[in-house]
N, CA, C and O of each residue as an XYZ file, in Angstrom:
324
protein
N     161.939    -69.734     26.763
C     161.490    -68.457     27.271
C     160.793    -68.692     28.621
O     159.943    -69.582     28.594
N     161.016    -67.970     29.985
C     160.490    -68.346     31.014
C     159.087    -67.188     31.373
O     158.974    -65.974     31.205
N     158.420    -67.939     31.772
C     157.324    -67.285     32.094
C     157.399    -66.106     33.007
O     158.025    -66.271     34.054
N     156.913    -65.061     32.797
C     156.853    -64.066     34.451
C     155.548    -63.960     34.972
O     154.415    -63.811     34.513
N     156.256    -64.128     36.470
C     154.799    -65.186     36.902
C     154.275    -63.548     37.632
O     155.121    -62.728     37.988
N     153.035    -63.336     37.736
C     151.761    -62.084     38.311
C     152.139    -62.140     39.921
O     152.843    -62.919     40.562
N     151.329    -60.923     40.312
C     151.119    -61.200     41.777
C     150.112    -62.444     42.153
O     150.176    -62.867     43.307
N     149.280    -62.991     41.333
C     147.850    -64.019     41.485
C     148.538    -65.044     41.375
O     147.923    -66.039     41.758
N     150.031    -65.334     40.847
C     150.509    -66.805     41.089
C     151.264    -67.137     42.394
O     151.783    -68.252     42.361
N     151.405    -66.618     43.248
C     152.088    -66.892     44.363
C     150.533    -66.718     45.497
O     149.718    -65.818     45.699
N     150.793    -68.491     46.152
C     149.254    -68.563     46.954
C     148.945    -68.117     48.109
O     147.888    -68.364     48.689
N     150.341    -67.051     48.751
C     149.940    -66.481     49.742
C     149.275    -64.641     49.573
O     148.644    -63.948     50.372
N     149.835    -64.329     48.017
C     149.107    -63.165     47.764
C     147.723    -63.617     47.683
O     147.026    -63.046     48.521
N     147.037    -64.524     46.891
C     145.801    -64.741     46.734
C     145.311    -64.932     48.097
O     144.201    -64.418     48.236
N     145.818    -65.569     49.280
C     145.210    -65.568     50.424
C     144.833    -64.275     50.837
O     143.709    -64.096     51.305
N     145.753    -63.224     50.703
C     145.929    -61.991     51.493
C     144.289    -61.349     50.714
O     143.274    -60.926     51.268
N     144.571    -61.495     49.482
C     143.456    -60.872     48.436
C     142.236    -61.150     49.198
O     141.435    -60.297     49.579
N     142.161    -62.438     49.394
C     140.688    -63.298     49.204
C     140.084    -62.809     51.075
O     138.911    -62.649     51.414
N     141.188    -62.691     51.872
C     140.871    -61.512     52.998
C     139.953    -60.504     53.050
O     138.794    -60.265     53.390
N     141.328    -59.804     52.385
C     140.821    -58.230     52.323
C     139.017    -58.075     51.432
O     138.290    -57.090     51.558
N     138.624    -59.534     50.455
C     137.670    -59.229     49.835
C     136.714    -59.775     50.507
O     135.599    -59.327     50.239
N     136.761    -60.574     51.272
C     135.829    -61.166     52.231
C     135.419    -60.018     53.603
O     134.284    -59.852     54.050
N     136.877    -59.218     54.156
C     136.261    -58.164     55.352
C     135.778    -57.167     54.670
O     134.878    -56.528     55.215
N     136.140    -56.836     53.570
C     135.702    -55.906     52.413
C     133.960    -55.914     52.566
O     133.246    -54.977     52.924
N     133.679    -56.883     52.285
C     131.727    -57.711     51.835
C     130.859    -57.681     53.196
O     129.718    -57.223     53.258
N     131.588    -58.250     54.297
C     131.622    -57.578     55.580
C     131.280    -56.521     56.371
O     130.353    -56.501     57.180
N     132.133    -55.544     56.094
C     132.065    -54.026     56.057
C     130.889    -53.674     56.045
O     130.134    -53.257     56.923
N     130.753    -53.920     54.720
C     129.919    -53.181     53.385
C     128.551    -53.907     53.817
O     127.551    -53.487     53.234
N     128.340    -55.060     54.866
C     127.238    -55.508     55.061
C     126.979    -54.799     56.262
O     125.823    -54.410     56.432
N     127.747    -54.580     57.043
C     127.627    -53.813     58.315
C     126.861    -52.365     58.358
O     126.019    -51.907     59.130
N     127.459    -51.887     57.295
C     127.394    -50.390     57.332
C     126.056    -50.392     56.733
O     125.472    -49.320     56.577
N     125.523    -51.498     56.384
C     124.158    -51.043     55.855
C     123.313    -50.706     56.664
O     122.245    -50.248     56.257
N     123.622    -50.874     58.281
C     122.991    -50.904     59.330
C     122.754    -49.325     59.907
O     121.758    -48.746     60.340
N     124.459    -48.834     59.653
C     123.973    -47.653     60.236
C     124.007    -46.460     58.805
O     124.333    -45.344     59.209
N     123.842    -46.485     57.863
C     123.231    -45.716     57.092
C     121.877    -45.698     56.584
O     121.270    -46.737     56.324
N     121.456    -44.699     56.456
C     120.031    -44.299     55.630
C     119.597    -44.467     55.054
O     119.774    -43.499     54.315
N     118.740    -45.280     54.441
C     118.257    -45.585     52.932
C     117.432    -44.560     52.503
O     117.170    -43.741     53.384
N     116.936    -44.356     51.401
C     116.071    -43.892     50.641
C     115.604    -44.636     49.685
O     115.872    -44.440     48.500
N     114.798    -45.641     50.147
C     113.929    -47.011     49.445
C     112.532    -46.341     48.585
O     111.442    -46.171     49.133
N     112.780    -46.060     47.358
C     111.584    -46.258     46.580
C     110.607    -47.660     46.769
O     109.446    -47.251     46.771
N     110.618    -48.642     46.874
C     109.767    -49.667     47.704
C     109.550    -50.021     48.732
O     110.290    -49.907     49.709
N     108.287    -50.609     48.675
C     108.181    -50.993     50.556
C     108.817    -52.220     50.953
O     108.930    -52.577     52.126
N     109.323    -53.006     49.722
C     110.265    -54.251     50.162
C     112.065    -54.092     50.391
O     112.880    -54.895     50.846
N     112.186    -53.042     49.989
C     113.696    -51.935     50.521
C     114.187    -51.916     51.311
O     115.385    -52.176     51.420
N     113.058    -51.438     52.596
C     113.314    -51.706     53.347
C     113.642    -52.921     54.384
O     113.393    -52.675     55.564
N     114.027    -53.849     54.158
C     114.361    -55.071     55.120
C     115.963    -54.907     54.906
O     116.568    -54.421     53.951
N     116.219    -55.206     55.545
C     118.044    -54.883     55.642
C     118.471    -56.182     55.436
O     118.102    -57.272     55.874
N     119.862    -55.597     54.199
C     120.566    -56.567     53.834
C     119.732    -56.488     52.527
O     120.488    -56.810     51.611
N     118.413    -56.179     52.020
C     118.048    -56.451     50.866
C     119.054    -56.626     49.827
O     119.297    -57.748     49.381
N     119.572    -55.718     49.469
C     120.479    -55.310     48.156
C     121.054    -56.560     48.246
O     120.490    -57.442     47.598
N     122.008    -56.857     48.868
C     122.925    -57.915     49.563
C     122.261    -59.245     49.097
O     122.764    -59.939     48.214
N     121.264    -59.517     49.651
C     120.291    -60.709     49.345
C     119.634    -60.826     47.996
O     118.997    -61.845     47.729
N     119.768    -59.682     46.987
C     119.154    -59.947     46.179
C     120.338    -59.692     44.799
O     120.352    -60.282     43.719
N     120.880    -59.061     45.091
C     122.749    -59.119     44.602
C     122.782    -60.735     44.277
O     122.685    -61.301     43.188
N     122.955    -61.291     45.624
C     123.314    -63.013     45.569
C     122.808    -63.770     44.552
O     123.263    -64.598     43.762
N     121.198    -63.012     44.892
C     120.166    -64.515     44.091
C     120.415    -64.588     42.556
O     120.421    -65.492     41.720
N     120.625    -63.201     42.551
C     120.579    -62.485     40.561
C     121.546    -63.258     40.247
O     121.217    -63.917     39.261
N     123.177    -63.646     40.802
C     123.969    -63.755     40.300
C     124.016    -65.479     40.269
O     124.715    -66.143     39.503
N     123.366    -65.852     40.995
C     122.982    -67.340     40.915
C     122.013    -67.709     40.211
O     122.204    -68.794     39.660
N     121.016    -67.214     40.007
C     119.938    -66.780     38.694
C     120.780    -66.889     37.328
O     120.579    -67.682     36.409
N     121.650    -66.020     37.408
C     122.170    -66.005     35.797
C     123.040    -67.125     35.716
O     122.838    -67.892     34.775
N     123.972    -67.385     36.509
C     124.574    -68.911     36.406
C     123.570    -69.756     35.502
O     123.491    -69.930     34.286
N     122.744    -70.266     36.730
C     121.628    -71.227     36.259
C     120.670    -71.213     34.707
O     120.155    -72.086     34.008
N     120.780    -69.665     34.648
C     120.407    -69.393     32.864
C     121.413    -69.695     32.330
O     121.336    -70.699     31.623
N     122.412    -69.177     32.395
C     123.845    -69.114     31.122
C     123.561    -70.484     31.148
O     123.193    -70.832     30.026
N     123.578    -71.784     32.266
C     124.157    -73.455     32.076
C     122.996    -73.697     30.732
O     123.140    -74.440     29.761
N     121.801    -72.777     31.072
C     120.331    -73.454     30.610
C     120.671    -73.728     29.013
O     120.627    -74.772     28.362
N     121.067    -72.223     28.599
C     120.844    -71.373     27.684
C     122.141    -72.142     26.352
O     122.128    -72.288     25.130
N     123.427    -72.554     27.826
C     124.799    -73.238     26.970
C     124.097    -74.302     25.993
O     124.256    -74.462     24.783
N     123.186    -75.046     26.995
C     122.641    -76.678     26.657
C     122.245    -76.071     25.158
O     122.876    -76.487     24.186
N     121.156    -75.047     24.976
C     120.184    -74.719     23.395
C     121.608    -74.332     22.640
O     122.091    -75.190     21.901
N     122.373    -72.925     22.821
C     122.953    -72.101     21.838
C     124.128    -73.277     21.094
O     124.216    -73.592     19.907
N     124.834    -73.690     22.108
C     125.713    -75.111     22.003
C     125.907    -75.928     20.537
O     125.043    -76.670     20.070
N     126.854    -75.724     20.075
C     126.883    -76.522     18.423
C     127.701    -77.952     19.064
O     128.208    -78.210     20.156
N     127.573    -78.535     18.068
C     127.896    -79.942     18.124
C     129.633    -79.919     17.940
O     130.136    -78.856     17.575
N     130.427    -80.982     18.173
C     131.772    -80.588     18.397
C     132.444    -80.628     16.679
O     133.356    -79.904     16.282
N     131.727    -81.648     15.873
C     132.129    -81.599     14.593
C     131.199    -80.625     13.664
O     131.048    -81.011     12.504
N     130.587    -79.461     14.029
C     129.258    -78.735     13.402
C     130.232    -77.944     11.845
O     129.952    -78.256     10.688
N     130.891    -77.340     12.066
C     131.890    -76.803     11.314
C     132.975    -77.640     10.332
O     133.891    -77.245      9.610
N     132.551    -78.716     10.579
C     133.456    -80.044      9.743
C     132.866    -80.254      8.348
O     133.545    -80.655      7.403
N     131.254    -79.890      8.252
C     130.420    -79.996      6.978
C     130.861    -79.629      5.638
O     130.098    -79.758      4.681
């Protein structure tokens, strides 16, 4: 039986993708410039916040999930008992 291969297996679609998602992030960093905020805090205001703090969270939780793998983690024969 032969496989049918996605648009994500051919490596010049993924190039095209990984483009459009990079000028995409871009954009979307730009435009923070010329739109308006309405910052409930006084730390809101510094531009790019969201952006900068988007990043850290998601590198934050990395660094928990690795923490968290090490405790929740059963042994490879745990279920052999």
């Amino acid at each position: 039986m032969k496989k049918e291969l996605t648009i994500f297996d051919n490596p010049k679609n993924v190039k095209i993708f990984l483009i459009i998602f990079y000028v995409s992030l871009v954009v979307l960093l730009i435009s923070e410039f010329f739109i308006h905020p309405h910052p409930a805090f006084a730390f809101e205001h510094i531009k790019s916040f969201s952006a900068v703090y988007g990043f850290f969270s998601c590198v934050l939780l990395i660094f928990l999930a690795k923490i968290l793998r090490l405790i929740v983690m059963k042994k490879e024969n745990y279920y052999d008992k």
